[in-house]
C-alpha positions as CSV (number, residue, x, y, z in Angstrom):
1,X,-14.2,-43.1,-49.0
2,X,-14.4,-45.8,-46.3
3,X,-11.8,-47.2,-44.2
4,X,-11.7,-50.5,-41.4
5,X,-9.9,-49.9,-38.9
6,X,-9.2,-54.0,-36.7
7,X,-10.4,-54.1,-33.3
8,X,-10.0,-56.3,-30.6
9,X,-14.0,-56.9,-30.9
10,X,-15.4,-58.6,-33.8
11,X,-16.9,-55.8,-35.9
12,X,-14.2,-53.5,-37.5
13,X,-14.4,-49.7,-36.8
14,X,-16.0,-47.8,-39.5
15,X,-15.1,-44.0,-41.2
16,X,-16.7,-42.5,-44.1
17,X,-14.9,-39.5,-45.0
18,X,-17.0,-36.7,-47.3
19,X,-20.4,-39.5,-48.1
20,X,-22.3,-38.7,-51.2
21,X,-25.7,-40.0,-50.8
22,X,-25.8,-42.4,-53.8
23,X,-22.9,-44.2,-52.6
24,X,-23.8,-44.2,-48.9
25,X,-26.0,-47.5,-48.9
26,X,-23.5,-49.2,-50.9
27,X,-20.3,-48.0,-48.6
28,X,-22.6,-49.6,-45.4
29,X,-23.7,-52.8,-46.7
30,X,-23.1,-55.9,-45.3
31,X,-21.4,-54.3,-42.2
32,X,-24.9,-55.4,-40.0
33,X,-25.6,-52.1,-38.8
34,X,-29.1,-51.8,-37.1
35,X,-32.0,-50.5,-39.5
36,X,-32.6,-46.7,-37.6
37,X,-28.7,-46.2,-38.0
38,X,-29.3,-46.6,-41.7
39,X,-32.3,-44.5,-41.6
40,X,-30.6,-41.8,-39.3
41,X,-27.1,-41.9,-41.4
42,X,-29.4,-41.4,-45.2
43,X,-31.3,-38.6,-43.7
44,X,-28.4,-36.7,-42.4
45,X,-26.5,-37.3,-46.0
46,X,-30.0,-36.4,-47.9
47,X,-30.1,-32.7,-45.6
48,X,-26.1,-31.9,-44.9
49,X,-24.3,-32.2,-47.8
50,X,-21.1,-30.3,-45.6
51,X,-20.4,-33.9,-44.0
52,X,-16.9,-34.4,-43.6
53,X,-17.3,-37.9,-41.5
54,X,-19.0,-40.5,-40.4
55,X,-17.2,-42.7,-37.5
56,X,-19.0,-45.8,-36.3
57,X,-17.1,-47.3,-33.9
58,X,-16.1,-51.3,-33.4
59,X,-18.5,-53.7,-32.1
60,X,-21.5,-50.9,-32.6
61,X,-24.4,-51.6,-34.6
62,X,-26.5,-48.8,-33.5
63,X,-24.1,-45.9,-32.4
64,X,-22.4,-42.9,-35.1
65,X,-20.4,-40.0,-34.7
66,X,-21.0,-37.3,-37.2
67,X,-19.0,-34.1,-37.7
68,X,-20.3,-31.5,-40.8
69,X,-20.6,-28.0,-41.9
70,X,-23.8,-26.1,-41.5
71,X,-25.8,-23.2,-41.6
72,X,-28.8,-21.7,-41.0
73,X,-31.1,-18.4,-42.1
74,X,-33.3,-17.8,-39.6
75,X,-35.2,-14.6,-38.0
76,X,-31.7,-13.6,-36.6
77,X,-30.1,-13.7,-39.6
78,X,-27.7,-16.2,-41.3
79,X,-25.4,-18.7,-38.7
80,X,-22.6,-20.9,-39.9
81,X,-21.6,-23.6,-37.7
82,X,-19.7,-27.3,-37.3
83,X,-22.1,-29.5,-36.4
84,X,-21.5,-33.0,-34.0
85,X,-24.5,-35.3,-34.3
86,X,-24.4,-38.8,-32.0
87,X,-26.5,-41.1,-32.8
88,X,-27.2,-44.0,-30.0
89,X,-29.3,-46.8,-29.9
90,X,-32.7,-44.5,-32.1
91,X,-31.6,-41.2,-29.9
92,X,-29.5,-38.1,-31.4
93,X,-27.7,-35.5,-29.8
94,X,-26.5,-32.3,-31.1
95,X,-23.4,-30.1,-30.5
96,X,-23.1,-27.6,-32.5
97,X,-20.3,-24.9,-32.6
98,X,-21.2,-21.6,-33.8
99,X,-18.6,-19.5,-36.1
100,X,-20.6,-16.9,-37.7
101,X,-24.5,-15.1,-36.5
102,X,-26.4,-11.9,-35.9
103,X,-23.9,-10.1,-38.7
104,X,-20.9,-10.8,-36.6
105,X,-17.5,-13.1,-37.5
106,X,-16.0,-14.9,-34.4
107,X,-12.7,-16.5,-36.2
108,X,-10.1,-18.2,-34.2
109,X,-7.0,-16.5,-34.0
110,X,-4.7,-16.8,-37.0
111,X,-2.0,-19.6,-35.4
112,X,-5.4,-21.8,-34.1
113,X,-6.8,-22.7,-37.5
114,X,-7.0,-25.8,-38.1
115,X,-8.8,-28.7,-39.0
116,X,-10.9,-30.2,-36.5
117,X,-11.6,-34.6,-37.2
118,X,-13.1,-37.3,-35.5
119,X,-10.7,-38.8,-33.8
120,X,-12.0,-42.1,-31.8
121,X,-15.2,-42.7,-30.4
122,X,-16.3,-44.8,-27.5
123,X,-19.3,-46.2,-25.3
124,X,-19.2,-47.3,-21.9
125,X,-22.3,-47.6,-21.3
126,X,-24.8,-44.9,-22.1
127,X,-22.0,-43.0,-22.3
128,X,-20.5,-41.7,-25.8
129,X,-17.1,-40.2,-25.8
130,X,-15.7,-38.4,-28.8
131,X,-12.1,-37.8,-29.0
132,X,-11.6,-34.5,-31.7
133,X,-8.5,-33.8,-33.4
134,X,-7.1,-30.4,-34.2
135,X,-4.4,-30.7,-37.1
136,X,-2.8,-27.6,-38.7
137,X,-2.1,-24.3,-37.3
138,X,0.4,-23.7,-34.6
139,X,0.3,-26.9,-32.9
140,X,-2.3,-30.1,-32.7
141,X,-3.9,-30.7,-30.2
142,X,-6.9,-33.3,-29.0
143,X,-10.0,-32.9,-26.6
144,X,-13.2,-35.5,-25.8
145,X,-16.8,-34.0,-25.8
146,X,-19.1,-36.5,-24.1
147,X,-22.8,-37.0,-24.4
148,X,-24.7,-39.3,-21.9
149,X,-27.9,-41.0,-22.6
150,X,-29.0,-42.3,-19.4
151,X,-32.2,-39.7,-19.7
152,X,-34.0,-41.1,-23.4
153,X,-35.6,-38.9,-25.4
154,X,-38.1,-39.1,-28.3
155,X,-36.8,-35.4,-29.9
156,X,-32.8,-35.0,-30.6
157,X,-31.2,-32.3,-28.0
158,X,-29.5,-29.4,-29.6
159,X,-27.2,-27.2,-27.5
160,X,-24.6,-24.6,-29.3
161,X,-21.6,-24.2,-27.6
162,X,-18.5,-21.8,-28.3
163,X,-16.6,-23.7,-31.3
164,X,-13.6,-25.5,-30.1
165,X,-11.0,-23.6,-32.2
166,X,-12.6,-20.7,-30.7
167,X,-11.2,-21.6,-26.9
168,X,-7.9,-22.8,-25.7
């Protein structure tokens, strides 16, 4: 499903919520978003299919916010986490937000479950600030992760950070 939200810049904010990868091209065309965009928002469809959104915000042709579900079996043993990519300008960052590895469950506390959204994203500068929503559970609440890319970088940068439901 994609939504338009109006702006006071020309280009409309765009959200995909839950992309399927055969409808993905035709849910972005015509919006003028740059060429790597494209290329960056197919492959993460075509290798997560846990995506719950896509948010590229107004008057961006080359910046996305994506927020899935993800895991991993590695030599430590299985890891489920939410995953944050940011796409800007042909560089990605990573946040992801680990729930379960090494054989151990870390689930929030009954009352903090939620569900965690993109709220709003925004760029000032080579700065790219994502507001995240927490619906449900005993009470919503809203906090900004923000990723700077004043240093570029060829290779995406990954850092795993306790997951947000996980601390107050």
């Amino acid at each position: 499903m994609i939504t338009h939200s109006s702006s006071r810049r020309t280009t409309a904010q765009i959200e995909i919520s839950t992309p399927q990868e055969r409808d993905l091209l035709r849910q972005l065309a015509g919006q003028g978003l740059s060429p790597p965009l494209i290329i960056f928002l197919k492959a993460v469809v075509k290798r997560h299919k846990g995506i719950r959104k896509i948010n590229i915000p107004s008057g961006e042709d080359s910046v996305a916010a994506v927020l899935l579900c993800a895991g991993n079996l590695s030599e430590k043993g299985l890891e489920i986490y939410d995953e944050l990519q940011i796409f800007f300008h042909g560089q990605t960052m990573i946040e992801r937000w680990q729930w379960w590895a090494d054989g151990g469950v870390c689930l929030p506390e009954k009352e903090k479950i939620g569900t965690l959204e993109i709220g709003k994203v925004k760029v000032i500068g080579r700065v790219v600030s994502v507001v995240l929503k927490v619906s449900g559970g005993k009470d919503a609440r809203e906090f900004v992760r923000e990723f700077d890319f004043s240093n570029p970088s060829s290779e995406p940068s990954v850092s795993m950070i306790p997951h947000p439901l996980l601390v107050s």
